[in-house]
N, C-alpha and C positions, 0 to 999 in steps of 0.2 A: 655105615655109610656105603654109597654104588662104589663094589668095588672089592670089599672086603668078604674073605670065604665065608666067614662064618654068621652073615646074614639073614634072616630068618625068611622063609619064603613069602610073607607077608608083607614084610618090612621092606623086600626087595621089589616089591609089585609095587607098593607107594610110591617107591622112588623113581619108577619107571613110570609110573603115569605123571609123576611131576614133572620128570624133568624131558616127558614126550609133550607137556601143556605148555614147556617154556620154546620146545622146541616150532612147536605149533606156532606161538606169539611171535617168534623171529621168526618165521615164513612170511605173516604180515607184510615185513619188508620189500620183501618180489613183486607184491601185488600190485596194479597189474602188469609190470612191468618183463615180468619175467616171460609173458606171453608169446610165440605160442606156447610154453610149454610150462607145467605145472608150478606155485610154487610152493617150493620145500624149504623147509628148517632143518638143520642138522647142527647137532652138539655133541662134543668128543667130555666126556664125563670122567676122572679119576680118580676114584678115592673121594667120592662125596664134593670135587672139585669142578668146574668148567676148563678144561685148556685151549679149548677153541671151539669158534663158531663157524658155520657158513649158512648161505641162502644163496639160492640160483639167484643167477646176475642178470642184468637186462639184457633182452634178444635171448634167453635164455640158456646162455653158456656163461662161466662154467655149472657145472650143477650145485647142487647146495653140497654135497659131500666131499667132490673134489675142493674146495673154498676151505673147509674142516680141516683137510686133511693136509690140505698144506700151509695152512694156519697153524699147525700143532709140531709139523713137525718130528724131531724125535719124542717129542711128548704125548704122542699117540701111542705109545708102546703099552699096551696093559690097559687102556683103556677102552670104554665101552661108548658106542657111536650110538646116538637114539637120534631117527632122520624120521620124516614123517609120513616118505612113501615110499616103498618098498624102489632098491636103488636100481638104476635100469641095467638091463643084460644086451640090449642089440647096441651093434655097433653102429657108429653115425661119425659120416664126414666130419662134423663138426668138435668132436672131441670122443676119447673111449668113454668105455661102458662104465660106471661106477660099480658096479657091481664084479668087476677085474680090480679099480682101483680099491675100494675096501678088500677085498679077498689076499692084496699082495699087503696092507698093512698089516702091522703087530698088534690088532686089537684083541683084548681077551671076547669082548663081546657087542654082537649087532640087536639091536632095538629097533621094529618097525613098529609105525601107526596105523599104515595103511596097506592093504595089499594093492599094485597097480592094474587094474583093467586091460590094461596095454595088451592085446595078446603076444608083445614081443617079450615082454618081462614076466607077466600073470604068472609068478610063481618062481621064474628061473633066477630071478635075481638073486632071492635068499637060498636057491639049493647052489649058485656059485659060489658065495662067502663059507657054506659049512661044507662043501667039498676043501677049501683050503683050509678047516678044522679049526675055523671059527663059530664059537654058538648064535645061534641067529634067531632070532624069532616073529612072530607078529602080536602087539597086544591091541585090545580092546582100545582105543583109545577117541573117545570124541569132538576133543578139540583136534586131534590128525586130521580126521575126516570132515568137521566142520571149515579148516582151513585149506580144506581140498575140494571145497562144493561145488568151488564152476570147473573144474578139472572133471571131477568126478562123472558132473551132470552130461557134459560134453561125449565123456569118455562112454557112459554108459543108456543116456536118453538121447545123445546126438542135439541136444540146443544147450544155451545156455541156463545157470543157475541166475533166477530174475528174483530181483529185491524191489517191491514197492512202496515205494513214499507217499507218505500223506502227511500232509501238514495244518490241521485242523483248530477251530475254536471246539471249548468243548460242547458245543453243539453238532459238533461234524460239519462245518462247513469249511471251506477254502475260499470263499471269498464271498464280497456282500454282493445283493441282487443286480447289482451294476456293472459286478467284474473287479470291484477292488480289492487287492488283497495285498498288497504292501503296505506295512508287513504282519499276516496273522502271528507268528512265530520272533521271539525275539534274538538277539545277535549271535549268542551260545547256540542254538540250536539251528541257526543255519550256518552258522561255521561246521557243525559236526553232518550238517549235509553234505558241504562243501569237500568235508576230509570222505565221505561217503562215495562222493563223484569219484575223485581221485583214486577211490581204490576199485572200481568199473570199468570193465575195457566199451562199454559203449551206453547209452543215456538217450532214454527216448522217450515223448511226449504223443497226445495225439494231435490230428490234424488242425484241429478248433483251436486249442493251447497255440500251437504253432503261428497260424494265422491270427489271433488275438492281442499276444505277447510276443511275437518274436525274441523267446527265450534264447537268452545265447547261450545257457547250461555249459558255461565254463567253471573251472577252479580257480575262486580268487579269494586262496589262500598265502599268505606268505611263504614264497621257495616250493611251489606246487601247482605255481601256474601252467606248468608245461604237463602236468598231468589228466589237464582237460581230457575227457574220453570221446570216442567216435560218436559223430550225432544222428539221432535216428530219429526217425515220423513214422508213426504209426496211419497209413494215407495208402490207397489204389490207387492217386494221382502218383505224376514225376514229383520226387523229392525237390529242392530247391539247391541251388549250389551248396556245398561246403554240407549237407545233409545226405542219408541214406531213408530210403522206402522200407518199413516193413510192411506186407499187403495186412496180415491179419496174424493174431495170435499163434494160429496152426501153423503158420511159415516161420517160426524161430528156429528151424534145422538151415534156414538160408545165412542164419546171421554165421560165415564160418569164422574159425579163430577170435570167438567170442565166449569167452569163459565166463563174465561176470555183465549182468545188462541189469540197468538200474531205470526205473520206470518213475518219471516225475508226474506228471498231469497228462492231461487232467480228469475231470470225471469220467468222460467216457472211455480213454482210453483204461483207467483202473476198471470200469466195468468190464471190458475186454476180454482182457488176462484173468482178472479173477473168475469170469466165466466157463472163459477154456479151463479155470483149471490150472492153469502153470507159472499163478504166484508161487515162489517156493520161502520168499520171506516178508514180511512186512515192517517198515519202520514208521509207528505212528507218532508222530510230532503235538503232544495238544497242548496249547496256549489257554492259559486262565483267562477266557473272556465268552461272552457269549454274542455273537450275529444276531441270529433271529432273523428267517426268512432268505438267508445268504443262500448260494450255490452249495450243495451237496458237494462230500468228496467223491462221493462212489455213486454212477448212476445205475440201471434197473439191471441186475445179473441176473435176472429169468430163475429167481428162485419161485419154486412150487410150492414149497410147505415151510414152513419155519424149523421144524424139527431137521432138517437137510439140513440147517444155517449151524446147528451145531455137532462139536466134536472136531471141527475142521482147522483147528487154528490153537496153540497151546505156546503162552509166555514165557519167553526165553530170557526175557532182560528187561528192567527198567531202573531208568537214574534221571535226575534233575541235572535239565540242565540252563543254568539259570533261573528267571518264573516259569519256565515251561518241561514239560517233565516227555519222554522217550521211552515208548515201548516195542519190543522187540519181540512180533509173534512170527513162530516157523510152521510149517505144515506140519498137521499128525497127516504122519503114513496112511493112505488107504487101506481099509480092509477088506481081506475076500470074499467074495460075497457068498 
């Protein structure tokens, strides 16, 4: 078990990517709440044990590690801390550096997932903890970095990390030639929309959608209604009250203190984004039924050749939810050319 010497170095790396995946799963929680600033999971680990947990608070203080570590306690002594980004080194009005607060505990050992971007910490965080002759490290870990996407994106491409939805017959459409489409999807998979919204700091449609539907793209989930996120139009007209403008695709460096933007409709606006290039997720929704002749979900993305169409998009997840089943594809990386 985490904890014990005599560990094998194999046996000890499984444990740390477990218990960095459970850590990942509690950051969840932050989301997106903890904005602006990252969220993290941290777990104080003993002897194969959990003694405490944390995750940054909303308004984003305290951090996920200060919550750890005064959750545990004296029971932090000897154990080992696995957080999912590497802990911060600058000082801030707002509360000290985690990376002072882990350095003065009695832990035998620190566990990162991620290193931070941040050029205040990129690196200083963990050479503070093993200056206080704590072992420290970074591992490989994918759920760290997948639970740091709009952090990361922000941190490293300056826009947000954008998730787009579609919610299709299996014909691909969104709705019949009329414009109806309540409801192509049944109750289960617009509730898992709904918990989708909710963990999005902003949601945004294009102008037609808007003007059509005056979508209210709120959460109306039970005890999540106040999670509704910032509402956005994708429009070069003025927004309309209680709404924000984006002009185009390429102005997603405007959206600030936006980590997570979740893209509902409609066809042209997914044509947009997938155009530019800066889907970074896709959640397809398809319902056992067939239109015929309905609305497309995706309209014309200025593809050239069909061979371009692929290599671009590789399946990360699918589950049933209810009659209608959910796939989850992410972007393959571009290659050099």
């Amino acid at each position: 078990m985490t904890g014990h010497a005599d560990i094998s170095p194999t046996d000890r790396r499984r444990d740390d990517l477990r218990w960095m995946a459970s850590a990942a799963a509690l950051a969840a929680r932050a989301r997106p709440l903890s904005r602006p600033n990252p969220a993290v999971g941290a777990l104080l680990v003993r002897e194969g044990v959990v003694v405490a947990r944390g995750f940054t608070q909303a308004g984003g203080r305290p951090h996920a590690e200060a919550m750890a570590l005064a959750a545990a306690g004296e029971a932090a002594a000897g154990a080992t801390l696995y957080v999912t980004l590497e802990p911060c080194a600058h000082a801030s009005a707002r509360g000290p550096a985690c990376a002072e607060l882990v350095a003065a505990a009695p832990l035998a050992r620190v566990v990162v997932g991620c290193a931070d971007p941040d050029p205040r910490t990129a690196g200083a965080g963990l050479a503070r903890i093993r200056v206080a002759g704590i072992a420290a490290e970074i591992i490989a870990s994918p759920e760290a970095r997948g639970s740091l996407a709009g952090y990361l994106s922000a941190r490293t491409r300056g826009r947000p990390h954008v998730t787009l939805k579609l919610a299709t017959s299996l014909d691909g459409c969104i709705a019949r030639a009329d414009g109806e489409s309540q409801w192509i999807t049944g109750p289960e998979a617009r509730a898992h929309g709904h918990a989708m919204r909710a963990r999005s700091d902003a949601i945004l449609v294009g102008g037609a959608t808007l003007r059509a539907d005056t979508p209210r793209l709120d959460v109306r989930l039970p005890g999540l209604e106040a999670r509704s996120p910032a509402r956005w139009v994708l429009t070069r007209r003025a927004a309309p009250e209680g709404w924000l403008a984006l002009a185009s695709p390429g102005d997603l460096t405007a959206m600030r203190d936006v980590q997570y933007l979740f893209i509902e409709g409609g066809a042209g606006a997914a044509a947009a984004f997938l155009a530019a290039d800066v889907v970074d997720r896709i959640l397809l929704y398809r319902a056992p039924i067939f239109i015929g002749g309905g609305l497309p979900a995706v309209g014309d993305i200025g593809l050239s050749a069909l061979a371009a169409a692929h290599g671009r998009w590789q399946l990360a997840d699918r589950r049933q939810l209810g009659s209608d089943t959910l796939e989850v594809y992410e972007r393959t990386p571009c290659s050099p050319e």
